[in-house]
Every structure is written in structure tokens, then in C-alpha cells.
C-alpha positions in Angstrom: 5.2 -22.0 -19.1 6.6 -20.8 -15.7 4.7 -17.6 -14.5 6.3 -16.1 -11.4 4.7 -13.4 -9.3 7.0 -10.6 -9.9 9.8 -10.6 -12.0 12.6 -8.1 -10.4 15.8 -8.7 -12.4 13.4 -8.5 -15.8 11.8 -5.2 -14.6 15.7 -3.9 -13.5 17.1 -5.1 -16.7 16.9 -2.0 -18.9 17.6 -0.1 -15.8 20.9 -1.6 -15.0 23.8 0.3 -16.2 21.4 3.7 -14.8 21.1 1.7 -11.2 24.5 1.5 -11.0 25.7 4.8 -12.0 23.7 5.5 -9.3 24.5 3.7 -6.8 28.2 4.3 -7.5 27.9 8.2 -7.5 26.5 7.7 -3.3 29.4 5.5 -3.2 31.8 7.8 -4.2 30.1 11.2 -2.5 30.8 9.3 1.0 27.2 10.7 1.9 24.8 8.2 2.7 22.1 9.4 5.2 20.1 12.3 4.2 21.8 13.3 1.1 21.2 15.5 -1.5 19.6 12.5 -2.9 17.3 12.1 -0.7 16.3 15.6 -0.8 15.9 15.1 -4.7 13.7 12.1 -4.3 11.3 14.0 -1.7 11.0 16.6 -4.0 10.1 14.7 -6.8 7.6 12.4 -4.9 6.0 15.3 -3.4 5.3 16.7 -7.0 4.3 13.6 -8.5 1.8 12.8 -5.3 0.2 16.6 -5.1 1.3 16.7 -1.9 3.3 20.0 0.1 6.0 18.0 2.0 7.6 14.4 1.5 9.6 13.4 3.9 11.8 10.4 3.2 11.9 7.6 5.7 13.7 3.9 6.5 10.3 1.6 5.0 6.7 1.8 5.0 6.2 0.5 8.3 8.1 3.1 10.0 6.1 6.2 7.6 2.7 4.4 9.6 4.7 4.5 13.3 6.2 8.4 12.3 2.8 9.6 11.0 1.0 8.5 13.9 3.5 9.6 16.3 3.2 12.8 15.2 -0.6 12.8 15.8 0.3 12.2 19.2 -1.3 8.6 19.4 -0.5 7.0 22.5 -1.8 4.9 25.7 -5.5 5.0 26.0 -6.2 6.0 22.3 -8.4 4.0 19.8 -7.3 4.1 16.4 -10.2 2.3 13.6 -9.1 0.8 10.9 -9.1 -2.0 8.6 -8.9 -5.8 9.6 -7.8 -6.8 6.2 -4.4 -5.4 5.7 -0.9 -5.8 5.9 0.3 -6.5 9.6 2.0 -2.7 9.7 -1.1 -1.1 9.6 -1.9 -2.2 12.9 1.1 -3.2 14.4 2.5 0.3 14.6 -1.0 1.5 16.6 -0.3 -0.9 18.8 3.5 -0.1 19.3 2.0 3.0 20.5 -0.1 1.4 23.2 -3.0 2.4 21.4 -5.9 0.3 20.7 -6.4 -0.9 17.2 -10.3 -0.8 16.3 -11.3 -3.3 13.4 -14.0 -2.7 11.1 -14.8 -4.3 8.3 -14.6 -4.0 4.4 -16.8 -3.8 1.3 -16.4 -6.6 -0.2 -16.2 -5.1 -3.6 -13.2 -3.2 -3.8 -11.8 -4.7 0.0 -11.2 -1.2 1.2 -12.3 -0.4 4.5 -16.1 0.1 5.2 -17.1 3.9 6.0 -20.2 3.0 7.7 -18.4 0.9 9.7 -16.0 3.5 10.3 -18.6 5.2 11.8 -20.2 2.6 14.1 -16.6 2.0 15.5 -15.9 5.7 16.8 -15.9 6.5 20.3 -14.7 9.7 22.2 -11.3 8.0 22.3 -11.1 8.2 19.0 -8.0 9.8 18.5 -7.2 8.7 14.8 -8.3 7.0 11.5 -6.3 4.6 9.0 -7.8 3.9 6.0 -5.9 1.8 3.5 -5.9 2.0 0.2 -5.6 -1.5 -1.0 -4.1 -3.3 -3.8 -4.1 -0.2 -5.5 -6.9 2.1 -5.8 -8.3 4.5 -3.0 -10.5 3.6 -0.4 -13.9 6.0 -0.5 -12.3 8.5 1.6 -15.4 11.4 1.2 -17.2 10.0 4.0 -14.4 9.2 5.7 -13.2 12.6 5.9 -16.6 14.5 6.6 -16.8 11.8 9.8 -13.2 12.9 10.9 -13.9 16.5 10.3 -17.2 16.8 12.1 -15.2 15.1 14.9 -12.2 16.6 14.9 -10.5 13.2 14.2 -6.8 12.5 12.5 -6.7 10.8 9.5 -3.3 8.7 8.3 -3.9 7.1 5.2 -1.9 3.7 4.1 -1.4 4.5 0.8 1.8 1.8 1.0 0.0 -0.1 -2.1 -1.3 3.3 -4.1 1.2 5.6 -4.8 -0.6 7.1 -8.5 -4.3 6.3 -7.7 -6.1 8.9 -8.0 -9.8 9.5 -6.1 -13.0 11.5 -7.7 -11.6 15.4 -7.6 -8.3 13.9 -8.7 -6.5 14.1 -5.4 -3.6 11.2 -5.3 -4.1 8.7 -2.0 -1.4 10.0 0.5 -2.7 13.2 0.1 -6.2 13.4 1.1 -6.0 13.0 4.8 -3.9 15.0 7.2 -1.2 12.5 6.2 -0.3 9.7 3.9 2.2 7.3 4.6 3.9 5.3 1.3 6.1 2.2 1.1 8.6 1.1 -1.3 9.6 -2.1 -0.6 10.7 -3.7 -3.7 7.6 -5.3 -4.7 6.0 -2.1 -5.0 4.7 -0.8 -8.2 7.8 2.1 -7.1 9.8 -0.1 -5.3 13.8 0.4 -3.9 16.5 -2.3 -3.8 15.7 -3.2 0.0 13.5 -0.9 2.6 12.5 2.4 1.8 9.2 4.6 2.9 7.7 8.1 2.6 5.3 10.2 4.7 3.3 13.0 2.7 1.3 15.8 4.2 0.2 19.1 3.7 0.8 20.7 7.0 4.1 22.3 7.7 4.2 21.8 11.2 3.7 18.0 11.4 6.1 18.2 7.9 8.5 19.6 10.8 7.3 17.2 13.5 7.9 14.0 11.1 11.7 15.0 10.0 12.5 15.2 14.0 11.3 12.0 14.4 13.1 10.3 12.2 15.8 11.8 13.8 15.0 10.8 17.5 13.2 14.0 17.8 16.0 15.9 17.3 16.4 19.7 16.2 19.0 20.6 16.1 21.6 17.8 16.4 21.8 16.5 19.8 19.3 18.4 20.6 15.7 16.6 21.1 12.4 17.7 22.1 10.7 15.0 21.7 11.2 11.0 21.6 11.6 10.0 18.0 13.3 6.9 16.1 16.1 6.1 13.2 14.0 6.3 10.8 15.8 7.8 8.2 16.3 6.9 4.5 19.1 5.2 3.0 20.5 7.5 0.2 21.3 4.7 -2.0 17.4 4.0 -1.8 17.1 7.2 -2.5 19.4 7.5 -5.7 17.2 4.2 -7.0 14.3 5.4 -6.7 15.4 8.7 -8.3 16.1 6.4 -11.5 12.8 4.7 -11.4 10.3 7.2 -10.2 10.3 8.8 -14.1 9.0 5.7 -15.6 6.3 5.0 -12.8 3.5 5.9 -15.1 4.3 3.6 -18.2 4.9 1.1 -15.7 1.4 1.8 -14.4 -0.2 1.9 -17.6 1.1 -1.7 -18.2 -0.6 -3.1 -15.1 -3.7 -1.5 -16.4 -2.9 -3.0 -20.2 -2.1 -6.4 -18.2 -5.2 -5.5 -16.3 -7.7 -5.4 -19.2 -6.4 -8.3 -20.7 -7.0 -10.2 -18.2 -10.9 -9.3 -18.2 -11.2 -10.0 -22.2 -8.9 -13.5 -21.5 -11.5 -14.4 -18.8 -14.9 -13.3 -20.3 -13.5 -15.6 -23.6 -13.2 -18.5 -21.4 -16.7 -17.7 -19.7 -15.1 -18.0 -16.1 -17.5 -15.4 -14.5 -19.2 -17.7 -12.6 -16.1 -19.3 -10.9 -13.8 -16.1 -10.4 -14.6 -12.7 -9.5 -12.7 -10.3 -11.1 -11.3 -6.6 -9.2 -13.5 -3.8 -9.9 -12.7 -0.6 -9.8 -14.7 1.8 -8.0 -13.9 5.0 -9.9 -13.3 3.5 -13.4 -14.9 6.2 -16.3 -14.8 9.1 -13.8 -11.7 10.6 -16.2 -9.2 9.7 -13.0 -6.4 8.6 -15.3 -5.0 5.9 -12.6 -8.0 5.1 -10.7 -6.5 1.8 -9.7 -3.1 1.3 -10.7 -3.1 -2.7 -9.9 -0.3 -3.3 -7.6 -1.9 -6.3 -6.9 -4.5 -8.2 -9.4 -7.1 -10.1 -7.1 -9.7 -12.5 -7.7 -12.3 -14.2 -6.0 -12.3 -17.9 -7.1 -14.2 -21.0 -5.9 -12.2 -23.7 -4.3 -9.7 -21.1 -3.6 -6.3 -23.2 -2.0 -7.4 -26.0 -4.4 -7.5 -23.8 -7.5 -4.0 -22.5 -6.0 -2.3 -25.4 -5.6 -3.3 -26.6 -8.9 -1.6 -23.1 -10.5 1.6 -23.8 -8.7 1.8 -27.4 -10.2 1.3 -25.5 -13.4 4.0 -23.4 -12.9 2.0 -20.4 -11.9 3.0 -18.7 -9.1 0.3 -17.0 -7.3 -0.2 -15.1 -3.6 -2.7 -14.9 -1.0 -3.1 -11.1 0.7 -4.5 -11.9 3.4 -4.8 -14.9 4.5 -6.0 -14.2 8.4 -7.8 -10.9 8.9 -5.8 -8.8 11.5 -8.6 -9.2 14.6 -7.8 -12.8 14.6 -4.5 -12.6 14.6 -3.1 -14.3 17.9 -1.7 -11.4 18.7 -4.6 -9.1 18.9 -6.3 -12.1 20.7 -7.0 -10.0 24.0 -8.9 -7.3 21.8 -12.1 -9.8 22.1 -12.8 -10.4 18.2 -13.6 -13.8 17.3 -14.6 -15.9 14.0 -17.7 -14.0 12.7 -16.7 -11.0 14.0 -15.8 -8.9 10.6 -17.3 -11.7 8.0 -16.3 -9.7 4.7 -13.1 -10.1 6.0 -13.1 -13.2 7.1 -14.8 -14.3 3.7 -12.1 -12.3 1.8 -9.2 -14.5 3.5 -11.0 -17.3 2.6 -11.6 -16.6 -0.9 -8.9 -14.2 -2.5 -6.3 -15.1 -4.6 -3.5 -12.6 -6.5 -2.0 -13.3 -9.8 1.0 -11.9 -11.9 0.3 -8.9 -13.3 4.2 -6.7 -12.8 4.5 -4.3 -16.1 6.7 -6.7 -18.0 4.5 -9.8 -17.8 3.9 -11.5 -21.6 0.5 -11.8 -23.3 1.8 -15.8 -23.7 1.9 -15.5 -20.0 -1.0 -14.5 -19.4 -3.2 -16.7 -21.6 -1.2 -19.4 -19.6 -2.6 -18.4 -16.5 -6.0 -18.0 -17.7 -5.6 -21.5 -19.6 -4.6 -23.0 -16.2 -7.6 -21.3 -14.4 -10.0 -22.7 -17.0 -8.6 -26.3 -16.8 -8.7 -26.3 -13.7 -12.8 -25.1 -13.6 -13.1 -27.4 -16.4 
């Protein structure tokens, strides 16, 4: 049975004749930068997140370089955050000319270390980034009682997390003093090419982040301060419109999917050879506590057990495969092998599998049949 990792044109399929409606009505309104649409999609995100302001932007990557622009990071400031990531996390500090500062994770959930956090902070500490990866919050109280005592910005990458909810019920996005969300099409709210969104609660850096996707302008032609085109597509917009009412029975299918998978596993007794995500807040009463964007094991004999999916037809992914302070690119930053070791150990060992809202149960036991031959 072929497995793929995601499965776009089934998860569009039901969706089709609403998609293009959709994307006919922009057509035909001749308005495709900063439409009503896009105006409707902020509003609704900003409801569905908690948050004051949404402000719609061109992709995830750019919501990180926006938000951080408009907590002034620049030359000379150190930003701490994550070494395992997505490249964007860092790659926009160091747009900036800021210096990225990696710490390291907990190797339970993979989120970002807060003790760590607080080894790394120096007076130029000008900013935070926790991430909230794979799909449920990093542990963001200490976090934010370090920034506070210190007076310390906090941008959350919430680009994998849009629905998890942390202890108190706050959404990620919305804890720190902004959140930054992607919806590249993989995402568990994903648009038909790039699309982002920055969320905060603050009116003045709401104001701050719609001039910079505008090259700082306000008004038109007008700019008092150096910005970017950052601006959202409103076709994106009018897609994501469609889909955003059905994000929670999408999530609750990665959570079904989720729990599956942990009663498929424990029957084939695989707990010694694959270590199954754990959820940090589970029976707190969250509701979405994780919401599974990505479903990651540990497994022994990781890239063998891999290969041996993909000849059976099941696709699988490895996020990350190189933690960000040994990437070549960050090579004068003076991290080497050893450096951040639950990171390092995470790229070694990590592994994702299917687990999009219209995967099978057949598919499924597949997967986990093909795990346990492979153990076997």
C-alpha cells in the first residue's frame, strides 16, 4: 500500500468547487493585494488565535523578518533561540545583522530548553524566539518571566501551531509580545502557494507591522521607516477564508490519527525500538494541546528503518536533519559537533510519518506493519 506524506489534492477534494468560487470571485473583483479578503481572513484568524490584531503577510518567513523588525533587531543584537528548527527561524535574525544564539532543546517534546534560555542571555540580549514545534507549545512560563524580569522581546514561531493551546488556554502566537504564523501548504491551515501571519496584542507594533509590509509606508508614498513587500496575496487570502472553518475537525483527525497510532504501536510492542511524541500538556483540559502537524518518532537505526519504509511504499520525512549551529552557514558563530547534543541527537534520530486528517486506518496499520517488519 503506498502511503505518501501528505496528501493535498485528497484533502482539497471536497473543497474544490468552494476553492474555486473563490478564487474566481478575486479574479473578477480585479483586487488582489490587500483586499477585502484579506481583511476578512485577519479578522477571522485573529478570533480563532485570541489574539487583538492579525496582520496578513507574503509567507511565514517574512511574519519572523516583520516581527522582528519591528522590535527593532538589528547590528550588534543577540537574538536566542532554538538550534533545531526550520532554517527561517534563524535566517531572518541574521538578515538583520543580528547574532543568532543557539540553545538547546528538551529532548522530550524538542521545544527549546528554558534553562538554556537562560544560560544564553547576555545584556545584548535584545529578543527571544521560541518555537513551537511540530505542533504543540513550547513551555513558554519561564520563558516569559525571564523576558519580563529583563525587559526582553519575545517573537514566538508558532509557524507549526496555529490551534495549540498552553496551560491557561492561551493559543501559541499569542503569548509573547508577538507570534508569527505560516501557511505554506503543508500546514495543518495551509494556502495554495506562500502565505503568513503576524499576531500581537499591542496596537502600536499592530501599526508598525502593516508599514512594514508596505516598505514602511503610511500613507502611500510616504515612509518612515525601511520596510519590505511583504504583503499577502488576496487569492491566499480568499483560500484560506474557505478552509480556516474546518481547521478544528481537521485537527481533531490528526489527534484521532494520533492515538491510533499509539494503540497500533503498543499492539506490536515497538516501545523499545521507537519513541513515540508526547505531549507535554495532555489531560490539562487544553482541548488542542498538540495538534500534530507533524507526527515524530524516535526510532533505532533511523536512515536504515527509513529507507526500508520508502521501499515499502511509505513515505516518510526527516525535520531536521542538521541542527541550525552547524549549518555551514552559521559556521563563523564557533559552534561545533557536541555543542547542543539534544539536538544533535534529535537530527540523528527523528523520523516523521503521515499523519494529514484524511489518512486511512488501512494506511496506518501499513505503516506500523512496515515499522514492525522492519524491527522484526
Amino acid at each position: 500500500m503506498k502511503v505518501p506524506l501528505l496528501d493535498l489534492p485528497a484533502h482539497h477534494r471536497e473543497l474544490r468547487d468552494e476553492l474555486v468560487a473563490a478564487v474566481t470571485r478575486v479574479l473578477d473583483s480585479g483586487a488582489y493585494i490587500l483586499s477585502d479578503e484579506v481583511k476578512k481572513l485577519e479578522e477571522g484568524v485573529a478570533a480563532y488565535c485570541g489574539a487583538r490584531f492579525a496582520i496578513g503577510v507574503s509567507s511565514g518567513t517574512d511574519a519572523l523578518l516583520a516581527a522582528l523588525m519591528a522590535v527593532d533587531v538589528g547590528p550588534g543584537d543577540e537574538v536566542v533561540t532554538t538550534a533545531f528548527s526550520f532554517f527561517a527561524t534563524a535566517g531572518t535574525i541574521s538578515r538583520l545583522g543580528a547574532r543568532p544564539v543557539f540553545v538547546d532543546i528538551d529532548p522530550a517534546t524538542y521545544n527549546i530548553d528554558p534553562k538554556a534560555i537562560e544560560r544564553a542571555l547576555t545584556p545584548k540580549t535584545k529578543c527571544i524566539v521560541p518555537v513551537h514545534l511540530y505542533g504543540q507549545c513550547a513551555d513558554m512560563k519561564p520563558i516569559l518571566e525571564l523576558a519580563g524580569a529583563r525587559g526582553i522581546k519575545i517573537v514566538e514561531d508558532a509557524a507549526q501551531a496555529i490551534g495549540a493551546r498552553y496551560p491557561g488556554g492561551r493559543q501559541a502566537g499569542t503569548l509573547g509580545t508577538l507570534g508569527c504564523l505560516s501557511f505554506f501548504p503543508t500546514k495543518n491551515l495551509g494556502a495554495a502557494g506562500d502565505a503568513g501571519m503576524v499576531l500581537t496584542d499591542d496596537p502600536a507594533l499592530a501599526a508598525k507591522v502593516r508599514m512594514i509590509r508596505v516598505h514602511g509606508s503610511e500613507p502611500k508614498y510616504y515612509h518612515k521607516l525601511v520596510g519590505g513587500n511583504f504583503r499577502i496575496d488576496s487569492i491566499q487570502a480568499a483560500v484560506l477564508n474557505v478552509k480556516l472553518p474546518r481547521l478544528d475537525g481537521w485537527t481533531g483527525k490528526r489527534r484521532e490519527n494520533a492515538a491510533r497510532y499509539a494503540s497500533l504501536f503498543g499492539e506490536k510492542g515497538l516501545g523499545s525500538k521507537v519513541t513515540l511524541p508526547q505531549p507535554a500538556y495532555a489531560n490539562q483540559g487544553l482541548g488542542f494541546d498538540h495538534i500534530y502537524h507533524q507526527y515524530v518518532l524516535r526510532a533505532e537505526r533511523r536512515d536504515a528503518l527509513r529507507e526500508h519504509l520508502t521501499q515499502a511504499g511509505v513515505a516518510t520525512e526527516i525535520y531536521y536533519p542538521l541542527p541550525l549551529h552547524l549549518q555551514e552557514c552559521f559556521r563563523d558563530l564557533g559552534y561545533r559537533p557536541g555543542s547542543l547534543p539534544e539536538s544533535e541527537r534529535a537530527a540523528r534520530e527523528t523520523i516523521a510519518l503521515p499523519i494529514y486528517p484524511e489518512l486511512t486506518a488501512e494506511q496506518q496499520s501499513a505503516v506500523v506493519d512496515a515499522i514492525a517488519g522492519f524491527y522484526n
